[in-house]
C-alpha angles and dihedrals in degrees: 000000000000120000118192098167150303109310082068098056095051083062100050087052088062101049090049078052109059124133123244135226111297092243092200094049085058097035084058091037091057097042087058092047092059090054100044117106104264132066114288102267100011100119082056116199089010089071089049089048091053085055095052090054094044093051089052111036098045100217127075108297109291135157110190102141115033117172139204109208107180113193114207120196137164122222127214092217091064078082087078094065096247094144134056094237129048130249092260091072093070085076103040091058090051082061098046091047083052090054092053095244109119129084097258089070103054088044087050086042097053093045090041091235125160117245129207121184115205118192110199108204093302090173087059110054113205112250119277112263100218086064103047139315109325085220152025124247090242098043087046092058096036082055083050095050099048089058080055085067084061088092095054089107093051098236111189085206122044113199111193133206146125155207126218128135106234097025090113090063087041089059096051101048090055096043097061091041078053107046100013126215137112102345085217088068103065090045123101148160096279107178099010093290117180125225094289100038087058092039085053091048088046102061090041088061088053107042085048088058089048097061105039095038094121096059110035089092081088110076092209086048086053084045090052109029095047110016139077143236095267099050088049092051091047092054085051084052098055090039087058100049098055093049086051097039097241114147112227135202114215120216128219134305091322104049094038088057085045091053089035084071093063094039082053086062101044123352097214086058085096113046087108096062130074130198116240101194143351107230131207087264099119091224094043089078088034098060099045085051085056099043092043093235120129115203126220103242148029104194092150086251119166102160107098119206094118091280097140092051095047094054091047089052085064090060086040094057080043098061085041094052092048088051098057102018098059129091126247111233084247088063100035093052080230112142112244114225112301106251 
C-alpha cells in the first residue's frame, strides 16, 4: 500500500478502530421479536433491518432523527465533455435544493426526513483526472473531514447522496480501479448522454486508469486521484458514522463507489450501511455483487440526490416501527403456536 504522508494515516487509524455490533442490543431485540404477534420470520428482511438498527444503535429499533446530507462537487474532468449538462448546473441544483424544488425534497417531505445540503468549494472543480490527481492527499482528507460534520446534529439515521456534473464518470473510473475488469463495463449513460458523450467518457475513464495505474492499489489513492469533493465527503460521512454508531443508508452508483473506498480497506467497514437502490447505472449492480450487499429496491432510479436511499429510509422507519409498535401475544390476549 502506498503511503504519501500523514492525513492518510489518520485515516487508516480510524478505520483499524471501528466499533462492532452492540451484541446485547441484538441479543434483547431478538428475544422481543420471538414474542411479537405474527410467525418467527414472516415479515421477512424487515426483521433482519430492525436488527441492523438495533447492532448498531445500541438501544431497541428506533428511528427518531433521520436525516438527508447531499454532497455537491464539481469535477475538472466535466470539462471533457463526459456528461449532457454543464458544470454550471452543480450549483444550480444546490439552489434549487435550497428552494425546495428537486426531487430530493418532496421525497424528504412525504417520509418526513430531514434534509442538509453541503456545498464543497463549486466555484473550485477538483483537477481532471486524465491530466493528473483530482486532489491532494491533504485536501482529500480535509473534504473528508468536513462530511464527518454531517453528524453535528446527532441524526440516529444518515441518509447519504450527492450532486456533481461529470461523477458518473468519477464513479466509474474508481470502480473499476477498485474492483478491476473491463473499464466498459462500469460506464453508463449517467445524465441521459448520447453515443459520443459516453465515447468521450470512455476514453476519460481510460485514459484516467492509465495514468494513475501505479498507485490505484491504495483505496484512499483511488479516493484522491480519481475521485471528487463530494466522494470524498461522503466517505467522511460513512467513517463518522460508524465511529459514532449511527446506521447509514447508501444512494445510488456515486455514493456506493464513495463507500467502495472504505470496504476496500476493510470489508467489515461497511456492516452499518445499508444500500437503498440499486439504480440503472450498469456498475451500480456490479459493484454491490463484488462487494456481497443487496439493496432494498429497484425502482430503475438515476437521479442521485439521494432520492433511492430516502425512499428506503421510509421502509427502514417502517421495520423499526413494527418492531417496537407491535404487540407481543401476552398483550394482545392472541395464542402463540400450540407445542
Amino acid at each position: 500500500m502506498s503511503v504519501t504522508g500523514l492525513p492518510f494515516d489518520d485515516i487508516r487509524d480510524l478505520v483499524k478502530k471501528l466499533p462492532g455490533p452492540d451484541r446485547k442490543a441484538i441479543h434483547d431485540k431478538r428475544h422481543r421479536e420471538a414474542e411479537l404477534t405474527k410467525p418467527a420470520g414472516s415479515l421477512g428482511r424487515l426483521e433482519e433491518i430492525s436488527e441492523w438498527l438495533a447492532a448498531w444503535t445500541g438501544r431497541p429499533p428506533a428511528v427518531n432523527r433521520p436525516m438527508v446530507v447531499v454532497f455537491a462537487g464539481n469535477h475538472g474532468v466535466a470539462q471533457k465533455g463526459v456528461s449532457a449538462f454543464p458544470p454550471e448546473v452543480t450549483a444550480q441544483m444546490a439552489a434549487n435544493f435550497a428552494a425546495g424544488g428537486a426531487a430530493i425534497n418532496q421525497i424528504c417531505a412525504t417520509f418526513d426526513l430531514g434534509l442538509k445540503v453541503f456545498d464543497l468549494a463549486l466555484e473550485v472543480p477538483t483537477a481532471d483526472f486524465t491530466e493528473g490527481p483530482a486532489m491532494d492527499e491533504r485536501t482529500c482528507v480535509a473534504t473528508m473531514a468536513y462530511g464527518m460534520e454531517a453528524l453535528a446534529g446527532e441524526p440516529d439515521l444518515l441518509i447519504i447522496g450527492e450532486m456533481g456534473i461529470g461523477n458518473t464518470t468519477v464513479a466509474a473510473a474508481m470502480s473499476a480501479a477498485l474492483f478491476g475488469g473491463d473499464p466498459k463495463t462500469w460506464v453508463g449513460r449517467g445524465t441521459g448522454n448520447d453515443a459520443e458523450a459516453m465515447a468521450r467518457k470512455l476514453e476519460a475513464v481510460e485514459k484516467g486508469l492509465a495514468l494513475h495505474g501505479p498507485h490505484i492499489s491504495d483505496p484512499l489513492e483511488v479516493l484522491r486521484r480519481l475521485g471528487g469533493r463530494e466522494l470524498a465527503a461522503m466517505a467522511g460521512a460513512i467513517l463518522a458514522a460508524r465511529t459514532q454508531r449511527v446506521p447509514v443508508i447508501v444512494d445510488g452508483y456515486v455514493a456506493t463507489a464513495a463507500a467502495a473506498v472504505l470496504w476496500k480497506m476493510d470489508p467489515g467497514a461497511l456492516d452499518h450501511c445499508l444500500f437503498g437502490h440499486v439504480s440503472a447505472e450498469p456498475g451500480h449492480i456490479r459493484a454491490l455483487e463484488a462487494m456481497g450487499k443487496i439493496p432494498l429496491l429497484a425502482l430503475g432510479m438515476r437521479l442521485g440526490e439521494g432520492t433511492g436511499a430516502a425512499l428506503a429510509a421510509a421502509i427502514v422507519k417502517a421495520a423499526a416501527r413494527c418492531h417496537s409498535g407491535m404487540a407481543t401475544f401476552e398483550q394482545a390476549g392472541v395464542a402463540e403456536k400450540a407445542e
